[in-house]
N, C-alpha and C positions, 0 to 999 in steps of 0.2 A: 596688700594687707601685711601686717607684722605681727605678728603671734610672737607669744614668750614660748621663744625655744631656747632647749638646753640644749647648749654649746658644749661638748666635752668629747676629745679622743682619747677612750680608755686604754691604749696603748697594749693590746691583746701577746703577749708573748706566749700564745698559744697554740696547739693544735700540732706541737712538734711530740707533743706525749700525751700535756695533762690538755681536759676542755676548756679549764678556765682557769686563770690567774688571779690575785688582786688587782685591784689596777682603782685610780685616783680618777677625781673629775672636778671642773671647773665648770659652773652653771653661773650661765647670764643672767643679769636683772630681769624680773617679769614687771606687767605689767597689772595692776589693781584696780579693776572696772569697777566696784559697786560689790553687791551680792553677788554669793559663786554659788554653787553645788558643793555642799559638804565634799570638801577632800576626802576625809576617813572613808565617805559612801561610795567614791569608787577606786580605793586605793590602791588593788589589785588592774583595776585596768588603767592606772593611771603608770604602776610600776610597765605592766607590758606597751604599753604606746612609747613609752621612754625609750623601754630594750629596741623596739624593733626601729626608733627613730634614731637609736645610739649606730646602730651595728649592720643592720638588716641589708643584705645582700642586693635585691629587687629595691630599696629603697623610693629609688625615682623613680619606679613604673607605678607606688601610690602617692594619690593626690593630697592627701591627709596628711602625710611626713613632711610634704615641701616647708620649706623653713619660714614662708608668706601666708599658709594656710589658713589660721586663725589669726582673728583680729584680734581678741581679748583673752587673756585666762578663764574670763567667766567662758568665752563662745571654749574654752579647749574641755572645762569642765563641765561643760551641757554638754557635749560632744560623746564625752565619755559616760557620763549620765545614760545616753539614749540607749544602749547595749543593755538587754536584759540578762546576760550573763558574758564572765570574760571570755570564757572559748570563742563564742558569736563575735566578739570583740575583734580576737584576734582570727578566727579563719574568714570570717563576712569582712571586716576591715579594713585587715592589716596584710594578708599573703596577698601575694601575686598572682595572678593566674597560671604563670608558669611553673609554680612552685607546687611540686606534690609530696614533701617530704617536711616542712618546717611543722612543728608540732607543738602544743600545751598540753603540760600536768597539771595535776591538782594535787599530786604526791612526790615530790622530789626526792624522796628518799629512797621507793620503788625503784625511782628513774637514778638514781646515782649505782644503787646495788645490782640492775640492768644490765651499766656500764662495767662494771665489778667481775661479769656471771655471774650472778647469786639472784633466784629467784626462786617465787615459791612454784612447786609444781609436782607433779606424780614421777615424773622423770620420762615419760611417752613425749616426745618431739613427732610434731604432726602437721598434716597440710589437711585445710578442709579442703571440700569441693559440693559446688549447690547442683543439686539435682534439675534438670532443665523444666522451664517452667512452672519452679515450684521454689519455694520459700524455705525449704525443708534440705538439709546438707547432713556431709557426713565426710568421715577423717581418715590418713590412713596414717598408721606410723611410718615414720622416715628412718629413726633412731631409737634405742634407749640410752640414758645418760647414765653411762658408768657410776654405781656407788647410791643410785638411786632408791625410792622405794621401788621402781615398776621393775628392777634389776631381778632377777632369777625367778619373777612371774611369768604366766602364759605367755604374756601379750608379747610381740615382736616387731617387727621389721618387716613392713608389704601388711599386717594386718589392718582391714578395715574396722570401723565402729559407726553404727547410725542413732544410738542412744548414748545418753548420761543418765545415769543413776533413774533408771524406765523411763523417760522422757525422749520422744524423739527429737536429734537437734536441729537447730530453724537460725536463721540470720541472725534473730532476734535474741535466744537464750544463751547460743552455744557459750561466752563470756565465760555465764554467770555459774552456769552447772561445770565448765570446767574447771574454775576456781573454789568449788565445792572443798570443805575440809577433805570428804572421804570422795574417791569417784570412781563408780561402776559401767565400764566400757561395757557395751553391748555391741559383740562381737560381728561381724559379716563378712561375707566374702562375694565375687562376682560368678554369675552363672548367665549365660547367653548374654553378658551386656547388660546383666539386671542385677544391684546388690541387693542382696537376700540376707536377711538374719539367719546366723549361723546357732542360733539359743545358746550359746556358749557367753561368758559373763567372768569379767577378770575385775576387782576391787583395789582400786590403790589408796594411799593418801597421800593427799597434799605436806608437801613440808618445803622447808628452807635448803636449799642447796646451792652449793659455787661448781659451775661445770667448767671444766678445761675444756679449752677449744679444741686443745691437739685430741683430736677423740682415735685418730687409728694412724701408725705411724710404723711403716716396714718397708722390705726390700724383695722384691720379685724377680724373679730368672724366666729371662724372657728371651729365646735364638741366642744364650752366651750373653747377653746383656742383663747385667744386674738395673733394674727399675726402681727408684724412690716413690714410695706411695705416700702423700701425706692427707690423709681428710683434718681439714681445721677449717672450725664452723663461726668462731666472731674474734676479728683482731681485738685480743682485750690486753692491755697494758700488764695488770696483773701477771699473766701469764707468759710475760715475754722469754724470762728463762727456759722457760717449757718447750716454747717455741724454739729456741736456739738450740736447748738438747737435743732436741729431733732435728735439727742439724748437724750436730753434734755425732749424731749416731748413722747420720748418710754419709756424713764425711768419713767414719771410720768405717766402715763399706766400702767406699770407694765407686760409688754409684756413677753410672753412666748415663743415667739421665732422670727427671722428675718428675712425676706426675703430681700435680697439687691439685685436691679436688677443695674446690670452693662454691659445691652446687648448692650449698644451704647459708652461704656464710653471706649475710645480708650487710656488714660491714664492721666499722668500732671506730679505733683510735689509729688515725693518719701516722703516730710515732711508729705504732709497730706495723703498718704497710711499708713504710717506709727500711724498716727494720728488717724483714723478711726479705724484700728485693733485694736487699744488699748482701741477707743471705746466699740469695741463688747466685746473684752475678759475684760478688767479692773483687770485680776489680775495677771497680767507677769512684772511689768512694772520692768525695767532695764533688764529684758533677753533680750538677742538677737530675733529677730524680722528677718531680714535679713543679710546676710554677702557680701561683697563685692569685688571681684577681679577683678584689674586691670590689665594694662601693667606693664610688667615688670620693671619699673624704678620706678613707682611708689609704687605696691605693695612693693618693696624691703624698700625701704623708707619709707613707715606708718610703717611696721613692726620693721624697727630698730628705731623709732623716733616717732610716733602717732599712736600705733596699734588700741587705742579707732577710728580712720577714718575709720578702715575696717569692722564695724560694724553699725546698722542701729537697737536703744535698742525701746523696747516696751514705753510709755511716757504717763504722769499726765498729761498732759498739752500741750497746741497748742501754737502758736508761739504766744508772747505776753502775755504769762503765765496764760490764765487763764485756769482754771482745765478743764481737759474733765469729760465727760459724760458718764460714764459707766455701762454698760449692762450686765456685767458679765454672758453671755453667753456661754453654751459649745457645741453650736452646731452654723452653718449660714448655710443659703440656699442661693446660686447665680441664675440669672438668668444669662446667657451669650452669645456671639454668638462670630461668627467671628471676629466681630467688636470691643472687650471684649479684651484690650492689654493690656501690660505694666505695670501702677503703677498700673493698677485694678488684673492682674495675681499676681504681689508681693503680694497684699492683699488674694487674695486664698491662694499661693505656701509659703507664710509669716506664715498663721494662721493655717496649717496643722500639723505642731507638738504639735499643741497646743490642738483642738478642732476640732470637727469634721468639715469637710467642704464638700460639696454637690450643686456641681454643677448643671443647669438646662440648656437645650439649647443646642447648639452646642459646637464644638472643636472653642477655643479660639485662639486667632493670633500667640503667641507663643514668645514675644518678652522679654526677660531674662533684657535685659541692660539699664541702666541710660546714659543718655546723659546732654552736659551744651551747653550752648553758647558758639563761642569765636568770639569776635569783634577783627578787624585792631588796634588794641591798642599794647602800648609794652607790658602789659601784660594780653593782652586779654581777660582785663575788659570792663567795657561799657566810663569807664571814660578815655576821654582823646581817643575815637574813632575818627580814621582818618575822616575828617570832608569831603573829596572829592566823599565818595560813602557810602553808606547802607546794604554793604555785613555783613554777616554774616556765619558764621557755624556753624552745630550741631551736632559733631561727637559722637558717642559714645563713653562711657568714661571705665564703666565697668560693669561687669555680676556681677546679685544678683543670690545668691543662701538663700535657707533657714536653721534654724538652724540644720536642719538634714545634711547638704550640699547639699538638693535636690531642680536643674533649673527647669525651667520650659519650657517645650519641646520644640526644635525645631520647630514643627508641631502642637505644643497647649496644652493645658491641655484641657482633652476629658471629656463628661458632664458623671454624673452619670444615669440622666436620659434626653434622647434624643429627644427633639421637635426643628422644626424649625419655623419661621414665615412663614407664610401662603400671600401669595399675597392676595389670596382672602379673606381672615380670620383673618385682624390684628387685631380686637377687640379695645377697650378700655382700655388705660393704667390706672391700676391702678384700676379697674373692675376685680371682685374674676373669672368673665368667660371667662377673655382674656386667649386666648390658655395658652402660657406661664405663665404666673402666677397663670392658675388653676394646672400644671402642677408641680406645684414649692409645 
């Protein structure tokens, strides 16, 4: 069979900083059966069947994408037709079975400001957890984000909460009452293994905030050894300066070795992992760092025309050129947990041919792949997006491996030395007696 497929390699010079480029396209003649399915009617999933058949990582493992699929434009636009909404579209569809990270919004604007740090929130950073054989959960704080509303309030660090504004939270609510304008923690704590309300009740509101990642950044004396602490919670491009000053500031220390905790930092942008390695080590710079393969149309393509895309080099310098800050280290200690993804594993699985690397904490998420945006655009840039809706996608694009060609596991990169966070015991970040970090 021959379906009208669109032919086009949008030539991605991404993912060394920004998600997405402009980028051009060349579309094949289709074919004109008869009566179709109003295009307008399913034009959002007509946009995402395109993205994921442009770019989409897993490509050939669906049968949908194959370029033989459809007979006719009309059989492509029934197709799309049958989907009662685009998510179902795209997660029922279009992902992979392998795939537990590719995602749709309905709000690109949320998801660009995301990418930013800038989100609305009380400023409480939190991990739920479901109560066993019950439907009903409850939070505990990890952090407060400096500069916040929840800043010089009660609420802290190791506190539990089992309400929102009197409501007890469930799978189902928790969302909606955390996104509440104003939001009333109801406070708890553990007793024999039981949280109990503590009747104690702390009030924040929700607002707009940009949080920097480098959230705690010092030097500890440890047997005559000066130690670099860095807690940084999401590689965001924004902030790469910031990042380098807090290099900047262990270089003039003179530190002996670093602790990098990354047990919250679930990943960002591949430019500043890339960025930060090269902090630590400072003397690889143009080797390979990471390697990158794609779908087959693509990879086929960087190799006979841009093989410098298939690689991700060690670097001088942060985006906007000015020099990084170099530590020339031959050893790092992670802090990590489950929560410990993506561009923070490139940075482990990146710097292990290099220098020794030593994890702390748990088996990490295990997420190998880079992902971009693709907006409703012709070429599924941001400019020139379909102005009637706010969808977006974020498929994955391709698997980093490191220069040895070794991913990073399915099931995580497993710690060297094993501690978890303590409900009862989260200590103080950034304090030499917080479990993990005496640990480390």
């Amino acid at each position: 069979m021959k379906r009208m497929k669109m032919k086009r390699l949008l030539l991605f010079a991404f993912l060394c900083g920004s998600l997405m480029t402009s980028c051009s396209e060349d579309m094949d003649d289709v074919v004109d059966d008869g009566v179709l399915t109003d295009p307008e009617n399913v034009e959002i999933e007509d946009f995402i069947y395109r993205g994921m058949d442009e770019i989409y990582l897993y490509k050939s493992d669906i049968p949908e994408l194959a370029d033989d699929y459809f007979d006719t434009e009309q059989d492509y636009y029934a197709y799309l037709a049958d989907w009662d909404t685009p998510a179902n579209l795209f997660y029922q569809g279009l992902v992979a079975s392998q795939d537990r990270f590719s995602f749709i919004t309905d709000d690109y604007i949320a998801l660009e400001n995301s990418f930013s740090g800038i989100s609305q929130t009380t400023g409480v950073d939190y991990r739920l957890y479901r109560f066993s054989n019950s439907n009903d959960i409850f939070g505990i704080v990890r952090y407060i984000i400096p500069g916040s509303n929840a800043e010089g309030t009660a609420i802290k660090r190791g506190d539990l909460f089992t309400e929102i504004n009197g409501e007890t939270l469930t799978v189902s609510n928790y969302a909606s009452l955390l996104a509440s304008p104003s939001v009333t923690f109801s406070l708890a704590e553990i007793n024999d293994n039981t949280v109990t309300n503590t009747g104690e009740e702390v009030t924040i509101a929700n607002s707009e905030i940009t949080e920097n990642p480098v959230l705690i950044q010092d030097v500890l004396e440890v047997e005559g050894l000066k130690i670099g602490y860095l807690m940084y919670n999401s590689f965001v491009a924004d902030f790469d300066i910031q990042l380098n000053d807090a290099f900047a500031y262990f270089a003039a220390e003179n530190i002996d070795e670093l602790i990098l905790d990354l047990r919250y930092n679930g990943g960002g942008r591949v430019s500043s992992a890339t960025a930060m390695a090269s902090m630590i080590t400072g003397s690889y710079t143009g080797e390979i760092f990471a390697k990158k393969q794609w779908n087959e149309d693509y990879q086929n393509y960087f190799l006979a025309n841009a093989p410098d895309e298939l690689f991700n080099y060690f670097v001088d310098k942060i985006q906007g050129g000015t020099d990084i800050n170099k530590l020339n280290l031959s050893s790092l200690y992670v802090i990590g947990t489950s929560s410990t993804a993506s561009a923070s594993e490139l940075v482990i699985n990146g710097l292990k041919p290099y220098i020794d690397v030593y994890l702390i904490g748990n088996t990490t998420t295990g997420k190998s792949q880079a992902s971009v945006t693709l907006y409703d655009s012709p070429n599924f840039g941001r400019t020139n997006a379909n102005p009637d809706h706010k969808y977006a996608i974020q498929p994955l694009v391709y698997e980093s491996v490191n220069a040895n060609d070794i991913v990073v596991p399915y099931d995580g990169i497993e710690p060297d030395v094993e501690i978890e966070e303590s409900l009862s015991n989260y200590g103080v970040l950034g304090d030499p007696s917080e479990p993990m970090l005496a640990a480390a």
